[in-house]
Legacy VTK file of the C-alpha trace (Angstrom):
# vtk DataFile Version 3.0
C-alpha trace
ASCII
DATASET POLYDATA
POINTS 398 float
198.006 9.932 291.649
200.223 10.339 288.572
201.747 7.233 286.821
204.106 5.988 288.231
207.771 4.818 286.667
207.432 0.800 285.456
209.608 -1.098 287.696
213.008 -2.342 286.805
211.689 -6.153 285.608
216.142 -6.688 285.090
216.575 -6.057 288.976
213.622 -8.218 289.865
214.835 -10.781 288.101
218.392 -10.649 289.195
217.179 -9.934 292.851
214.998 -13.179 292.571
217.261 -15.110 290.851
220.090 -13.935 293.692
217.949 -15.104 296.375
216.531 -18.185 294.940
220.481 -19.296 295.171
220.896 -18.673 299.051
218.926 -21.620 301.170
216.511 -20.117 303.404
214.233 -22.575 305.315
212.163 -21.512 308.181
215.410 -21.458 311.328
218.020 -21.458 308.938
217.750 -18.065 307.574
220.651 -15.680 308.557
222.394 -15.494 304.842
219.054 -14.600 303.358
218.662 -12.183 306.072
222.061 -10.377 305.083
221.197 -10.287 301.322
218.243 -8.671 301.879
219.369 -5.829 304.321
222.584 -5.191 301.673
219.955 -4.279 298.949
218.259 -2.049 301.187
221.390 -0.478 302.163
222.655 0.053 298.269
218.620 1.737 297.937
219.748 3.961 301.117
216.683 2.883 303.258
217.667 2.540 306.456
216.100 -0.719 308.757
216.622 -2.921 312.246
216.860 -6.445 312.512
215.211 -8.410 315.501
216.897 -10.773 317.660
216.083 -13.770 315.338
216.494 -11.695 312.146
213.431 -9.992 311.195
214.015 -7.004 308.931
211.719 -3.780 309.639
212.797 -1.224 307.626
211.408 2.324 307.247
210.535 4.769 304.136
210.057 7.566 305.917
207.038 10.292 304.453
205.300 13.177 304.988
203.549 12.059 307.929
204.564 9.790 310.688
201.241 8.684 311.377
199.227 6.172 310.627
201.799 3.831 309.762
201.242 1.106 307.240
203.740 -1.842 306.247
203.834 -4.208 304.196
205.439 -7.832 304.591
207.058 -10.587 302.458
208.918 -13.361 304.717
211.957 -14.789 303.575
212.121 -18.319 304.960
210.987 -21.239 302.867
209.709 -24.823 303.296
212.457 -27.341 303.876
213.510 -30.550 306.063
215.195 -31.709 309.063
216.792 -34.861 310.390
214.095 -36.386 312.253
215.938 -39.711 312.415
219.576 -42.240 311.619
218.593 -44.941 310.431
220.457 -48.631 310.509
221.671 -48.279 306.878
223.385 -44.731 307.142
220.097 -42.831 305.745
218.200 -40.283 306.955
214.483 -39.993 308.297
212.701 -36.813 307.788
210.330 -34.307 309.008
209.062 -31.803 306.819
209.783 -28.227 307.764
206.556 -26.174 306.808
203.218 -27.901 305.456
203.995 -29.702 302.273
203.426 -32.680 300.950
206.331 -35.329 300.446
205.181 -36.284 297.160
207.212 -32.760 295.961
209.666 -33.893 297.770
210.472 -37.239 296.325
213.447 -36.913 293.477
214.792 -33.548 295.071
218.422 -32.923 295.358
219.360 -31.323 298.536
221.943 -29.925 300.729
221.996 -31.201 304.535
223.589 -28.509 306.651
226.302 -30.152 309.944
227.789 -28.465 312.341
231.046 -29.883 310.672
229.437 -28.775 306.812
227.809 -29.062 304.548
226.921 -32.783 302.641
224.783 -33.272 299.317
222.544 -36.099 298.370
218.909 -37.138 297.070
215.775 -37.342 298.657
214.075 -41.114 297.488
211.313 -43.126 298.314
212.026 -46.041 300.437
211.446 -48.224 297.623
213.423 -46.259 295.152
214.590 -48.871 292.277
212.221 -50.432 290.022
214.243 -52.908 289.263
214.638 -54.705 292.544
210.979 -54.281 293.497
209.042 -53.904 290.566
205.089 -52.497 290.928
205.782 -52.380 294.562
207.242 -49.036 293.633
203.928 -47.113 292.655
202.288 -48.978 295.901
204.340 -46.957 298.481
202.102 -44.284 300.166
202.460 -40.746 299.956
203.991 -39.835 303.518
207.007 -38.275 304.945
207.470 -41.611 306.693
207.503 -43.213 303.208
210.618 -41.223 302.288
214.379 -41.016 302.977
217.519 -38.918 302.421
220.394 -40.786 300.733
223.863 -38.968 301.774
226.555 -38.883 298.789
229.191 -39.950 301.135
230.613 -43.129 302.323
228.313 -44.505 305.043
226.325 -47.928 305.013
225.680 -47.615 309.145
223.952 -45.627 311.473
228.016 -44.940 313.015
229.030 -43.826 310.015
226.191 -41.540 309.162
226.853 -40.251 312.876
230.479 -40.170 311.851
230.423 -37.465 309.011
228.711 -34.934 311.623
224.943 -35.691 310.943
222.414 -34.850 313.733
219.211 -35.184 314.560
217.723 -31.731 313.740
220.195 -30.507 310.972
218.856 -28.375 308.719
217.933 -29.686 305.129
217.633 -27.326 301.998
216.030 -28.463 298.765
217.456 -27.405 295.364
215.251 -24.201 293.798
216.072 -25.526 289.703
215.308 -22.142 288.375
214.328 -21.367 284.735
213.595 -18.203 283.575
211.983 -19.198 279.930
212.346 -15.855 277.083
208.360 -16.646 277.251
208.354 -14.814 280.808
207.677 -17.907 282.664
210.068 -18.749 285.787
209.763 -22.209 287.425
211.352 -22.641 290.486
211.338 -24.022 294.062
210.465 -21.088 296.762
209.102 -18.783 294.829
207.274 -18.199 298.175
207.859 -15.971 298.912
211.356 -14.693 297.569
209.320 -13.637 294.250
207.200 -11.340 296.479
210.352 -10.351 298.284
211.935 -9.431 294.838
208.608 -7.525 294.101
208.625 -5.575 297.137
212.367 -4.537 296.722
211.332 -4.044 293.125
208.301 -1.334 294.387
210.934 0.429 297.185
213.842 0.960 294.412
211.021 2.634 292.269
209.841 5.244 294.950
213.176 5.951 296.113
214.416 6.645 292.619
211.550 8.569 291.275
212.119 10.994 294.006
208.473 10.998 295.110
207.839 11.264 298.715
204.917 8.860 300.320
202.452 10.649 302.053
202.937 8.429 305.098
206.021 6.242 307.086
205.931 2.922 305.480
207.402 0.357 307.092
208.928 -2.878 304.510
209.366 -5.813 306.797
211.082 -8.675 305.819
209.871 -11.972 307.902
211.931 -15.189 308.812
209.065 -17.734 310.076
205.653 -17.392 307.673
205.576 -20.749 307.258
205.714 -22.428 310.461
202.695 -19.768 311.361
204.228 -16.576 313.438
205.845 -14.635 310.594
204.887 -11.198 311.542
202.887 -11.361 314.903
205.830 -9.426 316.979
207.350 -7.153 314.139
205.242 -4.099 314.705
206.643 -1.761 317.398
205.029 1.170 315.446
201.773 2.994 315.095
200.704 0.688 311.888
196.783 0.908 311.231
197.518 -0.904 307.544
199.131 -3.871 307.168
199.554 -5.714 303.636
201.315 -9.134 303.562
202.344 -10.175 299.591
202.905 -13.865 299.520
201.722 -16.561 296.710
198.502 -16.612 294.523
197.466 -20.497 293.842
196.691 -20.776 290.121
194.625 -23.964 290.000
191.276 -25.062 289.410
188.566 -23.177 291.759
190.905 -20.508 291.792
190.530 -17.133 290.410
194.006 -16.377 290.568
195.986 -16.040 287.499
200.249 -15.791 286.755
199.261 -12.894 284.700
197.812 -10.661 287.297
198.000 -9.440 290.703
195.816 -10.617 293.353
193.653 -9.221 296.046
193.332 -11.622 298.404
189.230 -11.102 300.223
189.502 -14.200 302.731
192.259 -16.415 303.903
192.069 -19.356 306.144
191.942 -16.899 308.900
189.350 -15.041 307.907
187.937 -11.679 305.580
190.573 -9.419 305.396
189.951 -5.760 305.753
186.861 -4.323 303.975
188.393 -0.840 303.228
191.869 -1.300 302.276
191.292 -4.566 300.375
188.925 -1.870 298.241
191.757 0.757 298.442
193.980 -1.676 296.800
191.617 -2.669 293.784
190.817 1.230 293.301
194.625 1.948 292.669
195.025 -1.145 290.734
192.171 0.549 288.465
193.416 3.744 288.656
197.090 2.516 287.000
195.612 -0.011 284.574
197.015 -3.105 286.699
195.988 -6.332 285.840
194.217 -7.437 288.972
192.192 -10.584 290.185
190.088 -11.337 293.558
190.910 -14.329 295.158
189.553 -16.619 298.283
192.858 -18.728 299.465
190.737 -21.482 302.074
194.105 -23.323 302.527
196.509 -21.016 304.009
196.705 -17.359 305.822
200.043 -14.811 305.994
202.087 -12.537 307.700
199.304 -10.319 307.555
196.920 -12.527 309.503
199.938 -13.508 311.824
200.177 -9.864 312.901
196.174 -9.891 313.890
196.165 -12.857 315.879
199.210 -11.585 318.009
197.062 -8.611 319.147
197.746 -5.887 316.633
194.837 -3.562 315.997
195.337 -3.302 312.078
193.803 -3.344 308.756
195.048 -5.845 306.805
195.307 -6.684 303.030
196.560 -9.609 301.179
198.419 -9.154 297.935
199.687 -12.192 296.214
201.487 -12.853 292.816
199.858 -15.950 290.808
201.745 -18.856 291.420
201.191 -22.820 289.596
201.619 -25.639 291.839
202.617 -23.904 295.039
204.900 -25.221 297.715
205.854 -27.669 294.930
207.763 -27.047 291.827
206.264 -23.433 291.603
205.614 -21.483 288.144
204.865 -17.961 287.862
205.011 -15.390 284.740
206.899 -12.020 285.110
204.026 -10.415 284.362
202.277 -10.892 287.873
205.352 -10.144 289.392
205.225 -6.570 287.323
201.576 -6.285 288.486
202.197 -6.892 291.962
205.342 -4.747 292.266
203.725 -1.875 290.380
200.302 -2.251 292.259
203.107 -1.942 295.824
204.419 1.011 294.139
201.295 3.165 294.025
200.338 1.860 297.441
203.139 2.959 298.774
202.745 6.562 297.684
198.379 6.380 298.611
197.370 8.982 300.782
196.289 6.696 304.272
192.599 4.490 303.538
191.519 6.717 307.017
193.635 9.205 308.241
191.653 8.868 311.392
193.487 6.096 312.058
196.041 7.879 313.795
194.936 8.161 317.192
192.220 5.770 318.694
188.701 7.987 319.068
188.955 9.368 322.614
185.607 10.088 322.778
182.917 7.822 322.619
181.302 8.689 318.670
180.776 7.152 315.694
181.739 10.316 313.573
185.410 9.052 312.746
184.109 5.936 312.269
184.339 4.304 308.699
181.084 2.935 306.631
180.691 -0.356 304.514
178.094 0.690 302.108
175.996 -2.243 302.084
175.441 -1.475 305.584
174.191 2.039 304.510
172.049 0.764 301.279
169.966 -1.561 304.519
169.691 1.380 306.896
168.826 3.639 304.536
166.170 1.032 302.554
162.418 0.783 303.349
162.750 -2.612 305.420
161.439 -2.279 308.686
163.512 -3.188 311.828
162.018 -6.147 313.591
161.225 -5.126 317.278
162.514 -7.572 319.899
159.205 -8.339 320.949
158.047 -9.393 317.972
161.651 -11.356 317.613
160.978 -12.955 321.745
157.231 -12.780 321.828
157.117 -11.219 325.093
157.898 -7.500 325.701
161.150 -7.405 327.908
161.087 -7.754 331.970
160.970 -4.363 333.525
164.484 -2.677 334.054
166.171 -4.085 331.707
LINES 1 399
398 0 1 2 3 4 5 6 7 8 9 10 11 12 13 14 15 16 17 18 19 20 21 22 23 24 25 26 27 28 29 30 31 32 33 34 35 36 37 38 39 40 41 42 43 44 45 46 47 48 49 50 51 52 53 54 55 56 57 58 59 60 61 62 63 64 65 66 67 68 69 70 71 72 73 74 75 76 77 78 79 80 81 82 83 84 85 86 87 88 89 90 91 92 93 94 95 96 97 98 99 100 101 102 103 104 105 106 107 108 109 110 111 112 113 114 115 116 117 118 119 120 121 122 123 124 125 126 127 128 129 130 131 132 133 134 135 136 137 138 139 140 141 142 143 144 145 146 147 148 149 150 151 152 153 154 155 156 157 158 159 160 161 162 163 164 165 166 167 168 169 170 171 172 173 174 175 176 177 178 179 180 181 182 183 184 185 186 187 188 189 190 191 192 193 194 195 196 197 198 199 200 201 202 203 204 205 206 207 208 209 210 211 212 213 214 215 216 217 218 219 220 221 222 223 224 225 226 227 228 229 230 231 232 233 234 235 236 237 238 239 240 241 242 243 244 245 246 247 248 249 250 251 252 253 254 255 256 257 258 259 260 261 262 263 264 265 266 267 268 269 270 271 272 273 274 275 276 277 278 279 280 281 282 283 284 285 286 287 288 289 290 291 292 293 294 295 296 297 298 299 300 301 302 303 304 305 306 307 308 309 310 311 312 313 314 315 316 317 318 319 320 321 322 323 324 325 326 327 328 329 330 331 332 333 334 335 336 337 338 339 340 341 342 343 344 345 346 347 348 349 350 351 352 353 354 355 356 357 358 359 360 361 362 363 364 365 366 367 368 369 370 371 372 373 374 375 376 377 378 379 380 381 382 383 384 385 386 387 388 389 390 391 392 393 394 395 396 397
């Protein structure tokens, strides 16, 4: 494959930065929806939404089939009204896993049928002042926290007055900072930084007039992280699948903010053995900075897609990412990596263009190979025999 163009780090960053403005939290997700499907119309790639909003787009090459796609979802954590309380403040339930010690100190926007209303998220004992030492004693708990309206209200009637309701939807600021040093710190970086990658990779190809040697199908998810993200956006003949969502950089991690990662396991399991390998031979092949990676905590669009029935390969790749699902940090330099690793995988010939078609017949010709399983067939260890295995030879007929 021939080097490809470096991608346009002033659009990713504008793209990200564009998003990270619009609030987006799993069910509240229509605005982010319509930003997205603008930039793909202005990069002439045409796309369908779902019912709820899903994007599936398609990048259409040589071949029609296999299919591959590749996934970055759109929706981020947030809150909802889980309760009025007697004073005019607001209970919470958290909207995604995350912990409610991020969320303590957050300014937010609660969303009403009637508009929309700021105000602060605070611990129930909030003023050290009035209680002192009791303050560091309150647990860490989503039951231990409340949202303080900036408006007028001192009841539960009044609260109930300005339009609140049990279920409105609650968006938490993003406080971006894009440092000259290349850093950017933000809220929901997951996964609108690997949504700004993956736009990043599709304006490349289109503009470098290359033509992929397969249909790729961009999808653009609205529900990763409440767990279904991508399980009924494939109505094609995908046999790849790569999801792009968030690296943790922490201890015990390989991951790094300077690099691109291949993602081996999630919490759902290995991913796929021969394009998880594809993907580290082109990062070689184009001198990306590349890391493998175990994430035990988590699993993606990709994995979403599996356990809805799809009979897929699937790959993880994930931008390096500090303090995830909290007050995020990445570097522009994974997000290069990651968008120029989706660039060249984009334009890869298919990991098995056997793929296809299921095998008809019943042979393992077509079949692919994992070559530690060749190295043991073809070393000098001898198979066990069952009898030797059962101690008894095996009842007759069977």
């Amino acid at each position: 494959m021939s080097q490809l163009p470096e991608p346009d780090l002033a659009y990713l960053r504008q793209v990200l930065l564009e998003m990270l403005a619009i609030p987006s939290p799993t069910g509240f997700t229509d605005t982010i929806v319509r930003y997205v499907a603008e930039r793909l119309n202005e990069l002439g790639i045409p796309y369908e939404l779902t019912r709820r909003g899903t994007i599936r787009a398609t990048l259409k090459g040589k071949r029609y089939s296999p299919d591959r796609a590749v996934s970055a979802h759109l929706d981020t954590i947030g809150a909802s009204v889980r309760g009025i309380q007697d004073n005019g403040r607001l209970s919470l339930a958290p909207v995604g896993c995350w912990s409610s010690r991020f969320a303590e100190g957050s300014r937010v926007s609660l969303f009403t049928d009637k508009g929309v209303l700021r105000g602060s998220v605070l611990p129930l004992l909030a003023s050290g002042h009035a209680f002192n030492t009791a303050v560091d004693q309150l647990p860490v708990s989503w039951d231990h926290i409340e949202l303080r309206l900036d408006a007028v209200t001192e009841s539960r009637a009044q609260t109930i007055e300005l339009g609140v309701e049990v279920g409105d939807f609650i968006a938490f600021d993003p406080l971006p900072e894009f440092t000259e040093s290349g850093y950017i710190s933000s809220r929901h970086l997951d996964d609108k930084a690997g949504a700004a990658a993956l736009l990043t990779a599709l304006k490349g190809v289109v503009e470098s007039g290359l033509e992929p040697a397969i249909d790729c199908h961009p999808l653009f998810t609205i529900t990763e992280e409440v767990g279904s993200g991508a399980a009924a956006a494939l109505p094609w003949d995908v046999s790849e699948f790569v999801g792009i969502d968030i690296a943790p950089a922490a201890p015990g991690q390989q991951s790094s903010e300077h690099a691109v990662s291949v993602a081996m396991q999630d919490s759902g399991g290995p991913y796929d053995y021969h394009l998880s390998r594809h993907l580290l031979k082109l990062a070689a092949e184009q001198d990306i900075p590349v890391r493998r990676d175990l994430f035990r905590y988590y699993h993606s669009d990709a994995q979403s897609a599996v356990t809805a029935g799809h009979d897929i390969r699937t790959a993880l790749l994930a931008f390096g990412c500090d303090a995830t699902h909290g007050y995020e940090r990445t570097h522009i330099d994974s997000l290069a990596a990651l968008s120029r690793l989706l660039g060249a995988y984009l334009l890869s010939p298919p990991v098995f263009a056997s793929d296809a078609q299921p095998a008809k017949e019943q042979s393992l010709e077509r079949f692919s190979h994992q070559i530690e399983h060749d190295t043991q067939l073809g070393s000098d260890t001898q198979v066990p025999s069952i009898e030797s295995v059962l101690g008894t030879r095996p009842p007759a007929g069977d």
